[in-house]
C-alpha positions as CSV (number, residue, x, y, z in Angstrom):
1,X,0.0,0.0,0.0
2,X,1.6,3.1,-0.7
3,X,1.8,6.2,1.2
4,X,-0.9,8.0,-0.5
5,X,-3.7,5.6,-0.5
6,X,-2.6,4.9,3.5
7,X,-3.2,8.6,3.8
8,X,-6.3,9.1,1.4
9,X,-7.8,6.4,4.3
10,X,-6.5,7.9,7.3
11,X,-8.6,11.1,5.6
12,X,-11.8,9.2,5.2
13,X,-11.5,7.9,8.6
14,X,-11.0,11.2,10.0
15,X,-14.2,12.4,7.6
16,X,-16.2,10.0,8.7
17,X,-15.7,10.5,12.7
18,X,-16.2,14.3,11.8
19,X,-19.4,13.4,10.1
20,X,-20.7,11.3,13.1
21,X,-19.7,13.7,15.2
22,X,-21.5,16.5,13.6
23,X,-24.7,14.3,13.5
24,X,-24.3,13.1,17.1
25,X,-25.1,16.7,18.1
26,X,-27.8,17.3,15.7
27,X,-29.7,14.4,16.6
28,X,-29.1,14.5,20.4
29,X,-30.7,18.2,19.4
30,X,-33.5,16.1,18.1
31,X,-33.7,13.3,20.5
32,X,-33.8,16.0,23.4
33,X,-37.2,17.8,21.9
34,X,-38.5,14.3,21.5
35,X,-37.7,13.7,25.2
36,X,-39.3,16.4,26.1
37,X,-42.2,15.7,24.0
38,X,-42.4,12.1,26.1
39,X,-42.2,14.1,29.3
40,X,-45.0,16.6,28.4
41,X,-47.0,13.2,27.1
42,X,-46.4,11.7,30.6
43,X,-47.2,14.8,32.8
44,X,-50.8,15.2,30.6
45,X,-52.0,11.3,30.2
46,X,-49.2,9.4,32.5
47,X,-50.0,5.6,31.7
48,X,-53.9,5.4,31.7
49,X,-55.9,4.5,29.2
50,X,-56.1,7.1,27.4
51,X,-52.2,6.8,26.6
52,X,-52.5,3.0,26.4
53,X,-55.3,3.9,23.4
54,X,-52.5,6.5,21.6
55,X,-49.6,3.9,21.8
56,X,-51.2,1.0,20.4
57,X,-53.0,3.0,17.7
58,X,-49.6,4.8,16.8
59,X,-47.9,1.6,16.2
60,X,-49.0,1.1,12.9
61,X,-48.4,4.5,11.3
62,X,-44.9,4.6,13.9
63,X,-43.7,1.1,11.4
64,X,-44.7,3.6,7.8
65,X,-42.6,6.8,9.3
66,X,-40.1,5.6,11.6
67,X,-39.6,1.5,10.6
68,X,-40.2,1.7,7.5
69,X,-39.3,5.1,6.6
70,X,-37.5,6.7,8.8
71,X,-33.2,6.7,8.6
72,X,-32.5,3.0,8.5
73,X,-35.4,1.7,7.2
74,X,-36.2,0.4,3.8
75,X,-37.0,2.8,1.9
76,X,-34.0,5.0,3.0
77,X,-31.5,2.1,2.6
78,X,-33.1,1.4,-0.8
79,X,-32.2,5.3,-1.8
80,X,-29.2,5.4,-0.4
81,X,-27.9,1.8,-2.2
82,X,-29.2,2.2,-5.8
83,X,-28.6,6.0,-6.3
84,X,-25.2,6.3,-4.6
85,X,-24.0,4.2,-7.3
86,X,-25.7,6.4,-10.0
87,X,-24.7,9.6,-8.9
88,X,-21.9,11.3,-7.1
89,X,-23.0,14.0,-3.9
90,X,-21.2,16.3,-5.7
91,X,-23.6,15.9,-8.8
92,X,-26.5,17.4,-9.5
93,X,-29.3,14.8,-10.8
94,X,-29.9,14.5,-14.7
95,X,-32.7,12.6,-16.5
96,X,-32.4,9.4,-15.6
97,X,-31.6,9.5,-12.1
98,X,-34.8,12.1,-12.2
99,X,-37.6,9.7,-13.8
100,X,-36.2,7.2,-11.4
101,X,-36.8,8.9,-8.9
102,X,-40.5,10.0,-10.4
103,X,-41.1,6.2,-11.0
104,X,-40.3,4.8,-7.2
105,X,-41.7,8.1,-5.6
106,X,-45.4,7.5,-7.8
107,X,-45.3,3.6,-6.8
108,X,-44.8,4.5,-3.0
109,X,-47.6,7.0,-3.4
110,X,-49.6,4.9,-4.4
111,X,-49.2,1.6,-1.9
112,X,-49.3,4.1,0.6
113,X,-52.2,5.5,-0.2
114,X,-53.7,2.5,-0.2
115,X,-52.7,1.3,3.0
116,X,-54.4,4.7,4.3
117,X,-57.5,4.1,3.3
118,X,-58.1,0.5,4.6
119,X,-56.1,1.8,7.7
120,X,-59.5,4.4,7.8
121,X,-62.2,2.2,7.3
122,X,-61.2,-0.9,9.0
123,X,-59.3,0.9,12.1
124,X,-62.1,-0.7,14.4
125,X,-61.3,-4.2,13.0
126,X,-57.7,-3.4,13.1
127,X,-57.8,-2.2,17.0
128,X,-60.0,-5.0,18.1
129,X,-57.4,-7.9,16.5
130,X,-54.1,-6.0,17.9
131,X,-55.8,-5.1,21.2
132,X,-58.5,-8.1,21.7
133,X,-57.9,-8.5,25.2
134,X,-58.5,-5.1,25.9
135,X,-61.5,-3.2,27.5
136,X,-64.7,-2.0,24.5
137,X,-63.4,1.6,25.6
138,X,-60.2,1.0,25.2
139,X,-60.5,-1.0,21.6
140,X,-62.8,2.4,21.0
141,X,-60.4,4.8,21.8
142,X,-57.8,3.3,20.5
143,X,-59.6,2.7,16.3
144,X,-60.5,6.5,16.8
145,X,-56.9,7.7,17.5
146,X,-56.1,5.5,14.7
147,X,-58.4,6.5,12.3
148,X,-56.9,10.6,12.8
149,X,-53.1,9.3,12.0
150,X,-54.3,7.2,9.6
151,X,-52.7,10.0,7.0
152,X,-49.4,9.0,8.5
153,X,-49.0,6.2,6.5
154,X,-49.4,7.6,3.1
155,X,-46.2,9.8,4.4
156,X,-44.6,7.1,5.8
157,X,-42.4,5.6,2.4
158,X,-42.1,9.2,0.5
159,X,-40.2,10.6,3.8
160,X,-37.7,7.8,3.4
161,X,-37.1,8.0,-0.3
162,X,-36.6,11.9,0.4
163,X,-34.1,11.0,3.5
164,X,-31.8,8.7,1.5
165,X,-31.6,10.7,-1.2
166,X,-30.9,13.7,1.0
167,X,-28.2,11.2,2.6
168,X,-26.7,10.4,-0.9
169,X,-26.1,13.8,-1.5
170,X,-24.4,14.3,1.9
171,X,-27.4,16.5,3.3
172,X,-27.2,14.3,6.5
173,X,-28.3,17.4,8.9
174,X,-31.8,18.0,7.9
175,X,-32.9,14.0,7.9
176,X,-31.6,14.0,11.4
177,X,-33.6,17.4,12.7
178,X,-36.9,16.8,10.8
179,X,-38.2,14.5,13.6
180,X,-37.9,17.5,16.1
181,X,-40.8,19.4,14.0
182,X,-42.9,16.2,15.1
183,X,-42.4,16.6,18.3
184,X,-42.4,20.5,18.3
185,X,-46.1,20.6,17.2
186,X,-47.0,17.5,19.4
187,X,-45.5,19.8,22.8
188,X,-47.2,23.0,21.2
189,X,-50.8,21.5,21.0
190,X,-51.4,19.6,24.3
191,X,-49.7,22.4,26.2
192,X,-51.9,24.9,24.9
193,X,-55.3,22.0,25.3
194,X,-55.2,21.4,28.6
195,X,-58.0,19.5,28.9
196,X,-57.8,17.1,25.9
197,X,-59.8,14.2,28.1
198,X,-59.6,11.7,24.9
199,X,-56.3,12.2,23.6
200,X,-57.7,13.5,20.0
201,X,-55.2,16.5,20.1
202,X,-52.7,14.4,20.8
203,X,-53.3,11.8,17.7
204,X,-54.4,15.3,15.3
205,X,-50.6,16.9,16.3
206,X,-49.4,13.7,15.6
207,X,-50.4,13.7,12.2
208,X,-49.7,16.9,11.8
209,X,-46.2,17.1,12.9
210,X,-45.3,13.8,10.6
211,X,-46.7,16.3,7.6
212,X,-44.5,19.2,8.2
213,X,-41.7,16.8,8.3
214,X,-41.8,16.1,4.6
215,X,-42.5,19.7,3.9
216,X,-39.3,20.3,5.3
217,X,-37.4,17.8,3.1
218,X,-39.0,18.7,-0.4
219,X,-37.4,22.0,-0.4
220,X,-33.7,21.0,-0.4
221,X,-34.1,18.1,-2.7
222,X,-35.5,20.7,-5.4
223,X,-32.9,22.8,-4.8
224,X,-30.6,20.1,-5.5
225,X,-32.3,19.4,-8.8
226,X,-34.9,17.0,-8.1
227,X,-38.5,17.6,-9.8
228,X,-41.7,16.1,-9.5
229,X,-43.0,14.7,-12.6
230,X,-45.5,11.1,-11.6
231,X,-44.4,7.7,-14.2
232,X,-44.8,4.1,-13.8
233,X,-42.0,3.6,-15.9
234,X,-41.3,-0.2,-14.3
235,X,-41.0,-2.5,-17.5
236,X,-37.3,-2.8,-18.1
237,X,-35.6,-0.3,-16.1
238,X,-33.0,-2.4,-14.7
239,X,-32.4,0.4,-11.3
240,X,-36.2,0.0,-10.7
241,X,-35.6,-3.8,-10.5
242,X,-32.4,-3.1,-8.0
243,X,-35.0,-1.0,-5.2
244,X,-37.7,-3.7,-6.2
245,X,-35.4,-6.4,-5.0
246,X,-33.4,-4.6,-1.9
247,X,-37.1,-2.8,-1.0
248,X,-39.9,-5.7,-1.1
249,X,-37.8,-8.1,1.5
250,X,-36.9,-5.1,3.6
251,X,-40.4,-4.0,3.8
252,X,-41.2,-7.7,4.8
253,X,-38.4,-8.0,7.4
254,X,-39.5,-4.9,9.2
255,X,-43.0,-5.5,8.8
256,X,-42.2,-9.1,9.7
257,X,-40.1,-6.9,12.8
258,X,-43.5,-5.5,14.1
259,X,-45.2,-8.6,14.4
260,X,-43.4,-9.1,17.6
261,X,-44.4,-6.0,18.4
262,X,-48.5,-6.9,17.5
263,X,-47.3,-9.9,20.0
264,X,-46.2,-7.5,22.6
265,X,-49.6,-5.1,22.4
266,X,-51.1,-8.7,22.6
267,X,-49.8,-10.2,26.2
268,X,-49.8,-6.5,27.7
269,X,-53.5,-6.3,26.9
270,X,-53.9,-8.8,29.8
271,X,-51.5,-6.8,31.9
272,X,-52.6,-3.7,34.6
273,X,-53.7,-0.8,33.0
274,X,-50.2,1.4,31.6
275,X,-48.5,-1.3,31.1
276,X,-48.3,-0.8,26.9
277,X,-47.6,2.5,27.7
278,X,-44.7,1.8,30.1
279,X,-43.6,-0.7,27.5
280,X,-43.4,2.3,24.8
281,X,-41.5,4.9,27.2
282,X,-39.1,2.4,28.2
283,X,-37.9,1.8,24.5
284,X,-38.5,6.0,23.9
285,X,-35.6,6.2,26.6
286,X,-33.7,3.2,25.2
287,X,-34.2,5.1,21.6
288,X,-32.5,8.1,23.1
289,X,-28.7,7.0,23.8
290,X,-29.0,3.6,21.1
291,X,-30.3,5.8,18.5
292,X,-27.8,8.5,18.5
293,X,-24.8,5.9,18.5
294,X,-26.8,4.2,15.1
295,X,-27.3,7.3,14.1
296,X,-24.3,8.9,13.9
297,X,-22.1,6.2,12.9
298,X,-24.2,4.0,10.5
299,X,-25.9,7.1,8.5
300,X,-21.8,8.4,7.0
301,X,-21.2,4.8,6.5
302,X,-23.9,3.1,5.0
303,X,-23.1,4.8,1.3
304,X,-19.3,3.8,1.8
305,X,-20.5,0.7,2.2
306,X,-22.8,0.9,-0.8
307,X,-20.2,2.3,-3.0
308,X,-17.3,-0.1,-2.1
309,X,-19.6,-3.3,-2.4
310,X,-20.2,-2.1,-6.1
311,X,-16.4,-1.1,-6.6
312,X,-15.5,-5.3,-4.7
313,X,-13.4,-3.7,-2.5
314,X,-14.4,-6.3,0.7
315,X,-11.3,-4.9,2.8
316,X,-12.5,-1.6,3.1
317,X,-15.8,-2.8,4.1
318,X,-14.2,-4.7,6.7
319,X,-12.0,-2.2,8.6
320,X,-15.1,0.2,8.0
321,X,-17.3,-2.7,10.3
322,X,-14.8,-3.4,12.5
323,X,-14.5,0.4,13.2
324,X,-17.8,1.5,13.6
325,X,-19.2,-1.5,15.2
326,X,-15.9,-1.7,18.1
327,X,-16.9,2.0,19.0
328,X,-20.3,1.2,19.4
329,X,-19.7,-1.4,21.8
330,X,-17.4,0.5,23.5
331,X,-19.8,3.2,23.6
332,X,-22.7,0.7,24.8
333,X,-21.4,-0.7,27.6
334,X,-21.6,2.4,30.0
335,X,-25.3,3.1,28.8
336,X,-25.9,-0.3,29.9
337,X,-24.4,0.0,33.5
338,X,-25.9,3.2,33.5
339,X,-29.5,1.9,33.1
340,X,-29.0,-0.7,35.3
341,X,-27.7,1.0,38.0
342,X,-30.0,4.7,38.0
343,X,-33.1,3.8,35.9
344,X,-35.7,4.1,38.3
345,X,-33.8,7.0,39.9
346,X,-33.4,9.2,36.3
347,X,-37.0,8.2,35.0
348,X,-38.4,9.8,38.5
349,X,-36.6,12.6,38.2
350,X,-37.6,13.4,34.5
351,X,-41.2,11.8,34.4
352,X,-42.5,12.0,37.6
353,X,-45.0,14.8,37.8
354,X,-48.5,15.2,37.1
355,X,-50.5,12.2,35.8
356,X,-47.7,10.4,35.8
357,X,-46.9,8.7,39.2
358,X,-44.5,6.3,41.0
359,X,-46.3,3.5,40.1
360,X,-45.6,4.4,36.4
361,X,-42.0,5.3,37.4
362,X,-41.4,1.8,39.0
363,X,-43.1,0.1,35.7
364,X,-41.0,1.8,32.9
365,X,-37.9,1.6,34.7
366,X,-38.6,-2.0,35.5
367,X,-39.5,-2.6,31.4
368,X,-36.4,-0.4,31.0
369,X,-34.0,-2.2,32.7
370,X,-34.6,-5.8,30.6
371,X,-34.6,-3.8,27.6
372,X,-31.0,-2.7,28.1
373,X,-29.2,-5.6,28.0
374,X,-30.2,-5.8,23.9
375,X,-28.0,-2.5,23.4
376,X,-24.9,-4.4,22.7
377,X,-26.8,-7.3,19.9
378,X,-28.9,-4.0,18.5
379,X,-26.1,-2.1,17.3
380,X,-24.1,-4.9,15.7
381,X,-27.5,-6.2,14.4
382,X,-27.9,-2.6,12.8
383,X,-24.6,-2.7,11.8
384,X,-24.6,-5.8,10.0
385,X,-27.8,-5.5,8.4
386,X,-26.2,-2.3,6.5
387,X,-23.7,-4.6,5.0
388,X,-26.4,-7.2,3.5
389,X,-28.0,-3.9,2.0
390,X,-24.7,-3.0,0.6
391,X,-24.5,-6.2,-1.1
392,X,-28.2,-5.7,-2.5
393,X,-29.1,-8.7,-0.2
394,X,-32.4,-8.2,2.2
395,X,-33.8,-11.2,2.0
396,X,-31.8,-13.2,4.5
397,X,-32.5,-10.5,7.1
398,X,-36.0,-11.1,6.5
399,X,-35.7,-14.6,6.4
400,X,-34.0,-14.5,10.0
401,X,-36.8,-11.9,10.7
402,X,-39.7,-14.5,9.9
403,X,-37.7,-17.1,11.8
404,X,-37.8,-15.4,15.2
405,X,-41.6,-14.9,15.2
406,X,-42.8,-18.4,16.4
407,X,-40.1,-17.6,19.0
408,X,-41.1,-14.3,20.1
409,X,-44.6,-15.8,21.0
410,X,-43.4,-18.5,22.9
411,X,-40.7,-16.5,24.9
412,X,-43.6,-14.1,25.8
413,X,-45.8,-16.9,27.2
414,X,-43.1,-18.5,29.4
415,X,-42.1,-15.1,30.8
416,X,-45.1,-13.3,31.2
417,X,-47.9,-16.1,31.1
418,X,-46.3,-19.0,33.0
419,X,-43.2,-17.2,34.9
420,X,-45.2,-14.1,35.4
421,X,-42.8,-11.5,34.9
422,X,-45.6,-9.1,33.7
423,X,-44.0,-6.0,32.1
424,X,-40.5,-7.1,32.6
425,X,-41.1,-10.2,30.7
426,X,-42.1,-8.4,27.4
427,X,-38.8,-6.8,27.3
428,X,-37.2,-9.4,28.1
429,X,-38.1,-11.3,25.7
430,X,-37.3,-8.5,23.2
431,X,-33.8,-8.7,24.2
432,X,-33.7,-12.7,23.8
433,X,-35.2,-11.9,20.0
434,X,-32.8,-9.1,19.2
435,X,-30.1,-11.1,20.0
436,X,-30.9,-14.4,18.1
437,X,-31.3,-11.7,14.6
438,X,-28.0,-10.2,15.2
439,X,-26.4,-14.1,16.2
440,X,-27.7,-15.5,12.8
441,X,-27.2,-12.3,11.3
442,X,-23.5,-12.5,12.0
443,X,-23.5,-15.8,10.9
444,X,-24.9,-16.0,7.5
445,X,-22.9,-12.9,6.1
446,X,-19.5,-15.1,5.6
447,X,-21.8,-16.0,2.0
448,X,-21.3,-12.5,1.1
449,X,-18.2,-11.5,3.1
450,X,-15.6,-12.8,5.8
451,X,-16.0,-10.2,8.5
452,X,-13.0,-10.0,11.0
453,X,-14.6,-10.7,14.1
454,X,-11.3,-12.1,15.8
455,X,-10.1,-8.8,16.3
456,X,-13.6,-7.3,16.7
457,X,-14.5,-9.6,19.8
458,X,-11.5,-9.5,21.5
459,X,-11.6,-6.1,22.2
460,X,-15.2,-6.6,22.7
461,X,-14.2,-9.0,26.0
462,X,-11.6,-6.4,27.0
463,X,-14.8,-4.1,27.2
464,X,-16.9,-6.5,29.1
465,X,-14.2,-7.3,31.6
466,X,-14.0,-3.9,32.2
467,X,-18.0,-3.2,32.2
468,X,-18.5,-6.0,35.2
469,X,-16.0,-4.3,37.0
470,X,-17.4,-0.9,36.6
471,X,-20.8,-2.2,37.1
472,X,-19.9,-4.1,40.8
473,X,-18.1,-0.8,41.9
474,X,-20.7,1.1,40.4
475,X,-23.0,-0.8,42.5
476,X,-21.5,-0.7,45.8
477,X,-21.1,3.4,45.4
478,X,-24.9,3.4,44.9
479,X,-26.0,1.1,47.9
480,X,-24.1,3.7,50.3
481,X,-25.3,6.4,48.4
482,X,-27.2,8.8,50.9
483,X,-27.9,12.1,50.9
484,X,-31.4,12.6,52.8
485,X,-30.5,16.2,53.9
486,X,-31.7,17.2,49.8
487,X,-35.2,16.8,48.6
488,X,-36.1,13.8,46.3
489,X,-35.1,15.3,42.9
490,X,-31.8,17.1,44.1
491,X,-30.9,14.0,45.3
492,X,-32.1,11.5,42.3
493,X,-29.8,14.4,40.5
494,X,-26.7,14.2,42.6
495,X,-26.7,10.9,42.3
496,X,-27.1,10.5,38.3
497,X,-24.3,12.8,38.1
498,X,-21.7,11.4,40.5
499,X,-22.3,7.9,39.5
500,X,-22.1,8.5,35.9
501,X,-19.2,10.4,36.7
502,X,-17.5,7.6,39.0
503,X,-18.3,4.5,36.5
504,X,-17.3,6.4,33.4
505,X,-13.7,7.2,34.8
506,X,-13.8,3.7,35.6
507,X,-14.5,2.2,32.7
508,X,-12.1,4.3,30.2
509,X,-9.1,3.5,32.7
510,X,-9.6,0.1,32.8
511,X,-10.1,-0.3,28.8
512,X,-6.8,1.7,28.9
513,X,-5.2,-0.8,31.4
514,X,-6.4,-3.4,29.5
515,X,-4.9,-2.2,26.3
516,X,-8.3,-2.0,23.9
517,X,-7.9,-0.8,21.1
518,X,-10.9,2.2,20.7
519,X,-10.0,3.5,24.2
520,X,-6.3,4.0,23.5
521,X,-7.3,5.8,20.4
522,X,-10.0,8.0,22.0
523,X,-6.7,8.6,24.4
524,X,-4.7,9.8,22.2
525,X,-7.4,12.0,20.5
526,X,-7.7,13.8,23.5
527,X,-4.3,14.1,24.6
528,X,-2.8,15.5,20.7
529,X,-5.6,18.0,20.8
530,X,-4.8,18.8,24.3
């Protein structure tokens, strides 16, 4: 290798970090309005029925805007793989790349559409299936709230085509902020209807918001030179085909994905009343930290990937995996002790006022704390899966998908039917699921690539020696923890701060004593720019 090329990579490494870096702050911008959009959810409805009748009827148009559309999902992986090979970010879009775009914007339109309108009319049907466990006035609620976000879908696949392309073009800033409109307009309109008894406001500003998020996006992508102009030009267009063939299995994996969640909605409608809605708030909070770390890393490198997997250039994809997936594990491991150690204590301190009580506290953090140990199969799932799209392949993620169903099912009956976990047991057995996928994942990819995972996973025990440690230390510090002189939320405060503080030096010395690699470079970093 010569000393250009060596330096041409050191560059692109260096790009890349800056990138994630720079998207790591816009979407913890995001993330942080969305938090505060969950807090201002909790203080109106706290987890009553009400909120139990939003969350399940959200779940449906939540898999069109943020499954399947949303950054990661099919239709923005299916941008991002077939037009970053037809077009540099440089480039402005001619002809071609234009009437494809036409022809897979006017074919989402139109599935979307459809899926709208049978949403409408057979929301009740829909509702009582999902939900048949549930209360009439719960079943009620919950078909009317779906019936007002019903719209959602239609926008669902036309916001992800418009975020990949936005990605291709290295717009990665406004994909990453839209979702704080969302939440903007949802704070706005229950703060200012204070008496919203039924939770219509909340399901109308829902709709809403997930409208002015594509507004935002059309803008920018005519500015960069794309224009509307409806075709079903499908018969031999050979790119069409490509998205055909990455899209359809995608959109069956995730869809296949939300089945477990239809399972979930299932078992906790025979659970105390809150208990979907604790369910939901514990995997908002688990979105917060996991989502920024996909985020930011996974967004910059998904079109490398995409572009090296055309150009067969299989070690570059593998230093690229081993890189971004090592410093999300390293990066996981203190969210996890984290969680374990202070959930109950951080979701009182943020959640607890209004409607929402201690009960609620006790069940999200509880939900919350199962949930966390699937952080560390999660992000290497994600990971992964980026590398099957690369390769055009989504059909063995779906097929590994399908496969964990029957699973799922019988997981949720041991834990919550016959070992009665209750709450805690549908998270659980989320965890179990999300790590078979990323297992099998991890497996079947050596038929499109041999991944280095000797190098990967030994660092990776380095970082779990060191997480057990931090974790018993981190432990001990919070069992003698006691500062009764404050009141409650000073406290709960002092004590997030202090022990976050404590297990975090922890942690990054012992990496550093144990010589992994990601810590000494984050060492280093500092210290040069010191």
């Amino acid at each position: 290798m010569t000393e250009n090329s060596i330096s041409d990579k050191l560059n692109k490494s260096e790009g890349i970090l800056k990138t994630a870096s720079l998207i790591a702050l816009v979407t913890v911008a995001s993330k942080l309005i969305g938090f505060i959009r969950d807090m201002v959810v909790a203080n109106f409805y706290g987890a009553t029925l009400v909120s139990d009748a939003y969350f399940y009827a959200l779940q449906i148009p939540s898999l069109a805007i943020i499954i399947l559309g949303g950054v990661g999902g099919p239709f923005h992986s299916a941008a991002v793989a077939v037009f970053s090979k037809l077009i540099k970010a440089e480039e402005k879009p001619d002809k071609v790349v234009n009437r494809l775009y036409n022809t897979f914007l006017t074919t989402s339109f139109i599935f979307f559409a459809l899926c709208a309108i049978l949403g409408f009319f057979f929301a009740d049907k829909i509702m009582g299936i999902i939900i048949s466990a549930g209360t009439p006035e719960l079943i009620r609620l919950a078909s009317l709230h779906f019936k007002i976000m019903s719209p959602i879908i239609l926008i669902g696949g036309i916001i992800g085509i418009y975020y990949g392309l936005l990605v291709v073009h290295k717009k990665f800033i406004l994909p990453n902020l839209s979702p704080m409109v969302l939440s903007l307009v949802v704070i706005l309109s229950i703060s200012l209807v204070h008496n919203d008894k039924s939770g219509i406001v909340l399901a109308g500003a829902t709709t809403v918001g997930a409208l002015a998020q594509i507004l935002l996006q059309f803008p920018k992508l005519r500015q960069i030179g794309y224009r509307i102009k409806p075709n079903l030009y499908i018969k031999n267009n050979k790119e069409f085909k490509d998205i055909k063939e990455l899209l359809f299995p995608a959109i069956l994996s995730s869809t296949i994905g939300q089945i477990s969640i239809y399972i979930d909605m299932f078992f906790a409608s025979h659970l105390v009343e809150g208990a979907w809605t604790s369910v939901v708030f514990a995997n908002r909070i688990f979105q917060f930290p996991v989502g920024i770390l996909v985020t930011a890393f996974l967004v910059p490198l998904f079109p490398i990937f995409s572009r090296l997997a055309g150009e067969g250039d299989k070690e570059a994809i593998r230093n690229y995996f081993n890189k971004g997936v090592g410093i999300l594990f390293f990066t996981s491991f203190p969210i996890i002790i984290l969680i374990l150690l202070l959930a109950q204590d951080g979701i009182s301190l943020i959640f607890e006022r209004g409607a929402f009580n201690s009960d609620a506290v006790i069940m999200v953090s509880e939900a919350l704390s199962y949930l966390s140990i699937s952080i560390l199969p999660y992000v290497f799932r994600d990971s992964i899966t980026r590398v099957y799209y690369a390769f055009n392949d989504s059909k063995t993620p779906f097929i590994i998908a399908t496969s964990s169903i029957i699973l799922k099912g019988l997981l949720n009956w041991l834990f919550i039917i016959k070992l009665n976990m209750g709450i805690a047991g549908i998270t659980l057995s989320t965890s179990f699921i999300t790590l078979f996928n990323a297992t099998f994942l991890g497996i079947f990819i050596s038929k499109k690539i041999k991944l280095d995972y000797g190098n990967l996973f030994k660092n990776f025990f380095k970082m779990l020696s060191a997480g057990i440690i931090t974790f018993i230390i981190g432990f001990a510090f919070c069992k003698y923890f006691n500062m009764t002189l404050f009141p409650k939320y000073i406290y709960e405060l002092l004590k997030i701060i202090l022990v976050s503080c404590v297990c975090g030096i922890i942690y990054v010395l012992l990496n550093l004593l144990f010589k992994m690699e990601y810590a000494k470079e984050l060492y280093n970093k500092v210290f040069k720019k010191a």
